[in-house]
N, C-alpha and C positions, 0 to 999 in steps of 0.2 A: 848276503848284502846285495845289494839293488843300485844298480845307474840310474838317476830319474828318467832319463831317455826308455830304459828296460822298463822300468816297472809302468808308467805311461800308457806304452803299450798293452802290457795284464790288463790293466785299470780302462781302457779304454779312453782317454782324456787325453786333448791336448798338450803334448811335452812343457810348452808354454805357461800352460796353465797348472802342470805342478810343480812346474820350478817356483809358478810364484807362490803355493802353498809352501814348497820347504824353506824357498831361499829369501822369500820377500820382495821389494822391490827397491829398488830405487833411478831416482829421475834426477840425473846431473849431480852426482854421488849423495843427495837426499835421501834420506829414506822416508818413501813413503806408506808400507806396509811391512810390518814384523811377520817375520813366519811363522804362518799356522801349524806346520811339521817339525818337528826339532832331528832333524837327523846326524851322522854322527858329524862333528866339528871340524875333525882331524881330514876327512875323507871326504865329504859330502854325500857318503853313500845311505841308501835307508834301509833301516833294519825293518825283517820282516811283520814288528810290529806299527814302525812306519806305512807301511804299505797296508794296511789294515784299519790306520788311522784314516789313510788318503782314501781307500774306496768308501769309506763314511762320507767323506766328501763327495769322493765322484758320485756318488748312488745319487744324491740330492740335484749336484749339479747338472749330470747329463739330462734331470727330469724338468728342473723349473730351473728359472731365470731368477738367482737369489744373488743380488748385491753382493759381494765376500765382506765390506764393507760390515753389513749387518749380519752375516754368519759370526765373522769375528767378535762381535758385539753380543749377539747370543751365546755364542760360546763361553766368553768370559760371564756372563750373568749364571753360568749354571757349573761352575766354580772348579776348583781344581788346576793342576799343572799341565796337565795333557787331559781335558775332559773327553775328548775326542777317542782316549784309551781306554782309562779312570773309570769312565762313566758312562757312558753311551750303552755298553755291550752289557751291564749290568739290567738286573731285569726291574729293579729299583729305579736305574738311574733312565731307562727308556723312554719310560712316560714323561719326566722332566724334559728329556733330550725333542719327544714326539710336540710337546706344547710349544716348547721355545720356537723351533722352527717352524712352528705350524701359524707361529707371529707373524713369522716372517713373510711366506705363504700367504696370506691373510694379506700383510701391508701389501704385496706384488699384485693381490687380488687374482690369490689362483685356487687350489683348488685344495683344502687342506686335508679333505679323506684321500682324494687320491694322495696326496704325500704321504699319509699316515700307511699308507697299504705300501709305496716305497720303501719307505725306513723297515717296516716290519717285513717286508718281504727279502729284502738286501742282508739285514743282520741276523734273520735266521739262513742265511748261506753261511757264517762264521761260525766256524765249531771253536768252543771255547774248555780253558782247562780249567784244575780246581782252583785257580783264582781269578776266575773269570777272564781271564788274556786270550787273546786268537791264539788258536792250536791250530786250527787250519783254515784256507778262504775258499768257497769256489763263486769269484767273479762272473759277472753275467757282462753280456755285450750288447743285448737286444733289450731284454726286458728281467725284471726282478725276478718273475717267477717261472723263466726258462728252465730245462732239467739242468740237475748239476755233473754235466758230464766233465769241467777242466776244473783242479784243485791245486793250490798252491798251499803246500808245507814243507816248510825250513827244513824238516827231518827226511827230505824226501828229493833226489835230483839237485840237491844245492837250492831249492825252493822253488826252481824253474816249473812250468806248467808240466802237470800232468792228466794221465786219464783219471780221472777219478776215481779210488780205490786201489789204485795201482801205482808203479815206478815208472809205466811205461810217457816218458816226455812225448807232450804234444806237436816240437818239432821235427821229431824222428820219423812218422806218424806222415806228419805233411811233408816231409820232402821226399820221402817215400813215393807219396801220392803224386806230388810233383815229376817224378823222375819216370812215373807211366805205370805204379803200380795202380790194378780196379782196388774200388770199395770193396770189395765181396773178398780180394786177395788179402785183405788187411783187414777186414774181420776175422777170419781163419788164422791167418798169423798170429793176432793176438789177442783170439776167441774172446770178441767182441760183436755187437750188434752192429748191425749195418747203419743204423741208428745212431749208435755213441760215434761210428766213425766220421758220418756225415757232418755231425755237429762238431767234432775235431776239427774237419776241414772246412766249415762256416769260420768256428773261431779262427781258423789258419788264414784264410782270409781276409777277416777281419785286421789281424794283427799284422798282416803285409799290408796293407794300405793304409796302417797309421806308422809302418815304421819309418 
């Protein structure tokens, strides 16, 4: 399970801004937006296919300026209880998911092939199981089609980031690196490319200055 503060983080998006996907809004105990995340009731915490729902979100969001207003609006037009699960990651349900927002895109007047290379590029990062559910994420920070060196899977660290392919967590990793270990010493450590380590510590980076 996931704090939205934590997962925000992974996701790269404002905490702000998934609070108001999971929790909604409201203005002077009005509600003015119902949440696009259903996370659990009891807890407010989000399960890891929460977080899998939300980078469907962030992938779009970080790219184009999309009203939620009319996500919400697309969303429900392409039906189901959580399409954002249901539907989206299905290879069926893609192209419905790739038109709808491409409306959208369209109405903002932006650019709807690059969106289409977004979505396709972000949701082949989701390794999926035999019923099509995320079995695992590897999030980007920069761009969709960055290597996939950080992976998040539930079966793996408690779901926390790791290297990809491996247990070894991406915080260990960085505060390592923080504490005056070289790149070159932490390749050898954990006979890795100097390469995947660099990109550890971009992502480590990254994730200290949205914490």
């Amino acid at each position: 399970m996931y704090g939205i503060g934590e997962a925000a983080i992974y996701l790269g998006v404002p905490r702000s801004t998934l609070s108001t996907w999971v929790r909604g809004q409201r203005v002077r105990g009005e509600t003015r937006m119902r949440p696009l995340i259903k996370a659990d009731r009891e807890t407010g915490l989000l399960s890891f296919n929460n977080v899998a729902e939300s980078y469907v979100l962030a992938s779009l969001t970080r790219k184009f300026d999309l009203p939620l207003q009319r996500v919400r609006a697309a969303l429900k037009s392409i039906g189901g209880e959580r399409p954002l699960l249901t539907t989206v990651f299905r290879t069926d349900g893609r192209g419905i998911y790739v038109e709808k927002m491409g409306a959208l895109v369209d109405a903002a007047r932006g650019d709807q092939a690059a969106m289409r290379e977004v979505i396709e590029s972000s949701l082949e990062r989701v390794e999926l199981d035999d019923r099509d559910l995320p079995l695992r994420l590897y999030p980007w920070r920069r761009e969709p089609t960055e290597p996939r060196i950080i992976a998040l899977d539930p079966r793996r660290s408690f779901g926390r980031p790791t290297v990809a392919g491996s247990a070894v967590q991406i915080g260990v990793i960085f505060d390592r690196y923080q504490a005056g270990d070289s790149v070159s010493g932490l390749a050898a450590d954990y006979a890795l490319s100097r390469d995947v380590i660099e990109g550890v510590l971009r992502w480590g980076f990254d994730a200290a200055k949205a914490a």
